[in-house]
C-alpha positions in Angstrom: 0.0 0.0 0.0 1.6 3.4 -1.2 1.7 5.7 1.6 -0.9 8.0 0.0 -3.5 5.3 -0.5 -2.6 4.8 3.1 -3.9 8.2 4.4 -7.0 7.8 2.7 -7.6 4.4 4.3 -8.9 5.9 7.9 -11.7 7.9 5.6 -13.2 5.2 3.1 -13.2 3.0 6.2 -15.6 5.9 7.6 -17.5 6.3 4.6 -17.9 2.6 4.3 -19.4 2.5 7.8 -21.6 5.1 7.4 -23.1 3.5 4.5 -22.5 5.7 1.7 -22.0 4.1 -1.8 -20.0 7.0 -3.6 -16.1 7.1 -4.2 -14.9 9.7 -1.5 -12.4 12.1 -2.2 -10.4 14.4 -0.4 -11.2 17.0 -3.1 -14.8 15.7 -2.8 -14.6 16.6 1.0 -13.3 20.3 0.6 -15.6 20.9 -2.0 -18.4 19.9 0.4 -17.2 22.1 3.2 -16.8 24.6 1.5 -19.9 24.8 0.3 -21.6 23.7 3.4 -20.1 26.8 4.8 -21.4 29.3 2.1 -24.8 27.8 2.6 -24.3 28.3 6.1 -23.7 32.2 5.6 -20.5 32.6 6.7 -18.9 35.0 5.0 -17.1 34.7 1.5 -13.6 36.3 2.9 -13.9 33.5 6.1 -14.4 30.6 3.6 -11.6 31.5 1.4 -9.3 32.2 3.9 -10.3 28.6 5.3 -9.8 27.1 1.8 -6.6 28.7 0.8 -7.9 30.3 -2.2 -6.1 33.6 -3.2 -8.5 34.7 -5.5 -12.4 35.0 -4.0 -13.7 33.9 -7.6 -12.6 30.7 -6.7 -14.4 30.1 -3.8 -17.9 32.4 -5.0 -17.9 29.0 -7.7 -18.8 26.9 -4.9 -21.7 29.3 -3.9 -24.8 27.8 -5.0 -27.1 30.4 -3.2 -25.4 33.5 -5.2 -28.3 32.6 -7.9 -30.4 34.0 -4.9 -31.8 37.3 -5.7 -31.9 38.4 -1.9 -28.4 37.9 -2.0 -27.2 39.5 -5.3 -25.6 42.8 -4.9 -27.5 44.4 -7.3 -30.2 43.7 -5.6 -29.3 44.8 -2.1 -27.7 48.0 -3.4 -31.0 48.7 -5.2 -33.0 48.0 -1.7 -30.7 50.3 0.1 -31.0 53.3 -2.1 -34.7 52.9 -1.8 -34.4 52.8 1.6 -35.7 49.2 2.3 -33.8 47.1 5.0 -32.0 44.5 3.5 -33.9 41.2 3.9 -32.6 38.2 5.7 
């Protein structure tokens, strides 16, 4: 066993136990953090600093909700100059 397949032995053993059919990554795992995180509203800047990423265009990919009206900045600029409180 290489010594990389042997890192990832610890996790498919978990993944195996908790009865879940797909292949497991590592990537797979970040990727679901990640995004787990942005869904979670913590902010863009935390996540990517979390991830590594130097560029926050990589880490707004993994943002599913940014499709979200409430959420696009057009949107929440437009509700501030018309004096709405932003919603949310």
């Amino acid at each position: 066993m290489s010594r990389s397949r042997s890192l990832l032995a610890p996790g498919e053993r978990l993944v195996k136990q908790a009865g879940i059919d797909k292949r497991i990554s590592p990537h797979s795992l970040r990727h679901s953090f990640i995004t787990a995180a942005l869904d979670a509203g913590v902010p863009l800047r935390d996540v990517q600093e979390a991830a590594s990423h130097a560029d926050p265009r990589t880490t707004m990919r993994y943002d599913r909700a940014r499709r979200s009206l409430d959420r696009h900045a057009t949107y929440i600029v437009s509700t501030f100059i018309a004096g709405a409180t932003r919603p949310g």
